[in-house]
C-alpha positions in Angstrom: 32.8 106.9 134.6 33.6 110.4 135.9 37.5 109.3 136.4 37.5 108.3 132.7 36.1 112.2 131.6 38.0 114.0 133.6 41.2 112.0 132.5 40.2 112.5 129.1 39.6 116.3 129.7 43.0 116.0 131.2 44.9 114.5 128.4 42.9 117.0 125.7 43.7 119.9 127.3 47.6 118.9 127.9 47.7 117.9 124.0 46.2 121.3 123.4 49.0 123.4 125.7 51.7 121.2 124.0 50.8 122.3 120.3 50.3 125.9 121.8 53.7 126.2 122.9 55.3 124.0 120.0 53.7 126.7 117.8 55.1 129.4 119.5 58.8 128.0 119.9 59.5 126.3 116.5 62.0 127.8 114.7 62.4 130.7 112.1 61.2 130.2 108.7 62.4 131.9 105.3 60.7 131.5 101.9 64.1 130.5 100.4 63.1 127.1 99.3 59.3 128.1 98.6 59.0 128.4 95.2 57.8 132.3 94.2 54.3 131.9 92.3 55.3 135.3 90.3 57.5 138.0 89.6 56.9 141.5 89.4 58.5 144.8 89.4 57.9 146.8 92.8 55.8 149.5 90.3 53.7 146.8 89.1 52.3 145.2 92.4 52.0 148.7 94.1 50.0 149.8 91.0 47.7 146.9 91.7 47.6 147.6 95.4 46.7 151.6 94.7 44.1 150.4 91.8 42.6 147.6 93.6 43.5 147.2 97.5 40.8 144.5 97.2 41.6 142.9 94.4 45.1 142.5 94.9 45.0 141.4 98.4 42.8 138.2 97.4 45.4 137.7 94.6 48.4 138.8 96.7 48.4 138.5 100.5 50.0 135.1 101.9 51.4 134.4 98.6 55.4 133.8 98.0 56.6 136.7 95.3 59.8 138.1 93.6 59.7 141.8 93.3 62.9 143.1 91.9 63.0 147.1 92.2 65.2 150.1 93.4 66.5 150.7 97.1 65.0 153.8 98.0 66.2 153.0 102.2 67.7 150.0 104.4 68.0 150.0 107.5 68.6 147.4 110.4 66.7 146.9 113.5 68.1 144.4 116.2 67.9 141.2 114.2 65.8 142.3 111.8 66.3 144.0 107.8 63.7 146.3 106.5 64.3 146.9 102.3 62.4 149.4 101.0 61.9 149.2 97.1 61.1 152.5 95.5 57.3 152.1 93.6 55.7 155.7 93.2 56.4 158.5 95.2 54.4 158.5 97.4 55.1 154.7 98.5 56.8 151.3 97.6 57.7 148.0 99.2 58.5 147.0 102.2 60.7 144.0 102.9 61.3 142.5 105.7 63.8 139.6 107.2 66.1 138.2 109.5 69.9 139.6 109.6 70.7 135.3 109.5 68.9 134.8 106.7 71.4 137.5 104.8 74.8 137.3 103.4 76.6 139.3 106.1 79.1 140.9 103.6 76.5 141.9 101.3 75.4 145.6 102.0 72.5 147.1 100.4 72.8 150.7 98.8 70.3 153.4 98.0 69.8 153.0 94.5 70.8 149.2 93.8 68.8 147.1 91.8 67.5 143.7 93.6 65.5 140.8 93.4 63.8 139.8 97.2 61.5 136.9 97.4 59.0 137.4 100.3 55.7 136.5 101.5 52.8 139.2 100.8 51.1 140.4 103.9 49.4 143.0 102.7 49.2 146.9 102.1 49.0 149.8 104.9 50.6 152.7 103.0 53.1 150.4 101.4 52.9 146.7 100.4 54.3 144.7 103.0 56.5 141.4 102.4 58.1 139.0 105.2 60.2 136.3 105.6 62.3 138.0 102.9 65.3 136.4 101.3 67.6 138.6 98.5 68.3 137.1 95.1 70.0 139.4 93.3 
């Protein structure tokens, strides 16, 4: 009977370790083909953010938005893009995505008008959005 637990323990724990490292390993995901539950200026949701940090975050944070705004910076990072849409003046939005998940003969401009479609994670001086994908 002990054979049969420990076997059993066995074959849990090696189930667990294999979604473990699954989870870790599986590919990159964008939000392109999740569909965007709103779209809002970058003024807008960091309005909500300063009014409401609360609020917002139970309405915002792990949803997929569009923000369309100003570049105020952009700037690259190994593979990474950060976008930052211009809000207020003392903050904004900050997108974030992979360099593959871009057109690579687009080039973003401080002062262009765009449309990104990211994930909401949140605000810590600026609203934060991942997994970002430009519409334009």
């Amino acid at each position: 009977m002990r054979k049969i637990y420990f076997f059993g323990t066995g074959l849990l724990l090696l189930g667990l370790a294999g979604r473990g490292i699954y989870s870790v390993y599986q590919p990159h995901r964008n939000v392109a083909a999740d569909r965007a539950v709103a779209t809002l200026s970058a003024t807008n949701l960091y309005n909500e953010f300063l009014k409401s940090e609360n609020t917002a975050s139970k309405k915002w944070v792990g949803q997929v938005i569009e923000i369309t705004g100003i570049i105020s910076s952009a700037s690259e990072n190994g593979n990474y893009v950060s976008i930052n849409l211009r809000a207020a003046d003392d903050g904004g939005i900050n997108c974030s995505g992979l360099k593959k998940d871009l057109n690579p003969d687009e080039k973003f401009q401080k002062g262009d008008a765009v449309t990104i479609k990211g994930k909401c994670t949140g605000f810590l001086m600026d609203v934060n959005l991942v997994d970002c994908v430009i519409k334009k």
